[in-house]
PABAVO-866695 format. One record per atom (N, C-alpha, C): residue in three letters; z, y, x; residue number from 1. Coordinates in Angstrom, 1 decimal. Layout:
BEGIN
rest=Ala w=Z v=Y u=X nr=NUM
...
This chain:
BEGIN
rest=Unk w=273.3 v=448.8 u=71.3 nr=1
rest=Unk w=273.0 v=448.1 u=72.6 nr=1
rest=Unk w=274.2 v=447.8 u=73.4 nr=1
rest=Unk w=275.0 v=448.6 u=73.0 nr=2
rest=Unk w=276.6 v=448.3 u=73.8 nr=2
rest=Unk w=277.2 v=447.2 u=73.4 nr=2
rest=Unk w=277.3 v=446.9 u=71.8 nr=3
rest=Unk w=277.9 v=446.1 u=71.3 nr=3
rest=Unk w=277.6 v=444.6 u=71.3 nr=3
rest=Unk w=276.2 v=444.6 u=72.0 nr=4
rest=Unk w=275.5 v=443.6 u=71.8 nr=4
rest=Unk w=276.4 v=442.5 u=73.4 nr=4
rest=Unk w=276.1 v=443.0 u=74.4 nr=5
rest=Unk w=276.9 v=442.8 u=75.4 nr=5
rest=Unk w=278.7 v=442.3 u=75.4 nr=5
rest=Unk w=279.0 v=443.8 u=75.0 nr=6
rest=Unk w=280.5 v=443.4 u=74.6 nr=6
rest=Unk w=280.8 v=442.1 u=73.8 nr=6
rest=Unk w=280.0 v=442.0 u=72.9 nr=7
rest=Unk w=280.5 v=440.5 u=71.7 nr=7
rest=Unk w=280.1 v=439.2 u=72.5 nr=7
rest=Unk w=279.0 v=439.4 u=73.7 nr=8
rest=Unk w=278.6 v=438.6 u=74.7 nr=8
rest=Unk w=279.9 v=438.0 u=75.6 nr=8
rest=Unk w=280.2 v=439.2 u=76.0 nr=9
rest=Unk w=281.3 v=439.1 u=76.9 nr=9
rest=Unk w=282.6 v=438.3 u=75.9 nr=9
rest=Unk w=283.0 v=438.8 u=74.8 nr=10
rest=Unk w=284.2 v=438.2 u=74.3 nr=10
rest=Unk w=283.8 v=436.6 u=74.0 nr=10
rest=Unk w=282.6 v=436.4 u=73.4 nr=11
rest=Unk w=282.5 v=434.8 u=73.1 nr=11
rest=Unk w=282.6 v=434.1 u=74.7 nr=11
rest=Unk w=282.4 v=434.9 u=75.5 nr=12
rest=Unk w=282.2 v=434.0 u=76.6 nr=12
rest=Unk w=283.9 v=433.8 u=77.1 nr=12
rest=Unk w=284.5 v=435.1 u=77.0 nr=13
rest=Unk w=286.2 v=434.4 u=77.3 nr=13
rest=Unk w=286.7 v=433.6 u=76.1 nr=13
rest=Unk w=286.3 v=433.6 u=75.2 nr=14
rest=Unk w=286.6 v=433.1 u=74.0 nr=14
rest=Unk w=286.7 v=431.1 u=74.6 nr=14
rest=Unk w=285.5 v=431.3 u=74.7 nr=15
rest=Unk w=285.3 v=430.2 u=75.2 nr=15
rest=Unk w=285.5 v=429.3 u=76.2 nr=15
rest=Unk w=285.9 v=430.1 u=77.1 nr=16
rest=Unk w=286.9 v=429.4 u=78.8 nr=16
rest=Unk w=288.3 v=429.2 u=78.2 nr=16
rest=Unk w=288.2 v=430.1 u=76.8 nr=17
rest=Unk w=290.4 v=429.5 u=77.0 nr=17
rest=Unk w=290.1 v=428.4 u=75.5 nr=17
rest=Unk w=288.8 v=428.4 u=74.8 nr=18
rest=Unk w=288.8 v=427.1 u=74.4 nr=18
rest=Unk w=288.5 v=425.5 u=74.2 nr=18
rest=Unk w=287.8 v=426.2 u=76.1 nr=19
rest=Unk w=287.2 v=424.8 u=76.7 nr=19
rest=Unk w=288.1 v=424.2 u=76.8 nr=19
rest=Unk w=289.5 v=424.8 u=77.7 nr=20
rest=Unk w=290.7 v=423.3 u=78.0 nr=20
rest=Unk w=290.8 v=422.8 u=76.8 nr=20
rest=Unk w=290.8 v=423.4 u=75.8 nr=21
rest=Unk w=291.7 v=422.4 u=74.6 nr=21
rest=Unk w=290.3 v=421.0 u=74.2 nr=21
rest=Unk w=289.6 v=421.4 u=74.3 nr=22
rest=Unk w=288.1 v=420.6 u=74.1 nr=22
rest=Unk w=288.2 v=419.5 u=74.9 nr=22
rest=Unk w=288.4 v=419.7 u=76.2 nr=23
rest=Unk w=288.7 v=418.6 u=77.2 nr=23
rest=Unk w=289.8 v=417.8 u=76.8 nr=23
């Protein structure tokens, strides 16, 4: 149940630092 959140959490920064390049 912990890990489910944490991997939540990382795709979501994951993804703010590979939105600018998207743009």
């Amino acid at each position: 149940m912990v890990k489910v959140p944490q991997l939540h959490l990382n795709s979501i920064l994951i993804w703010i630092l590979v939105s600018p390049f998207f743009c």
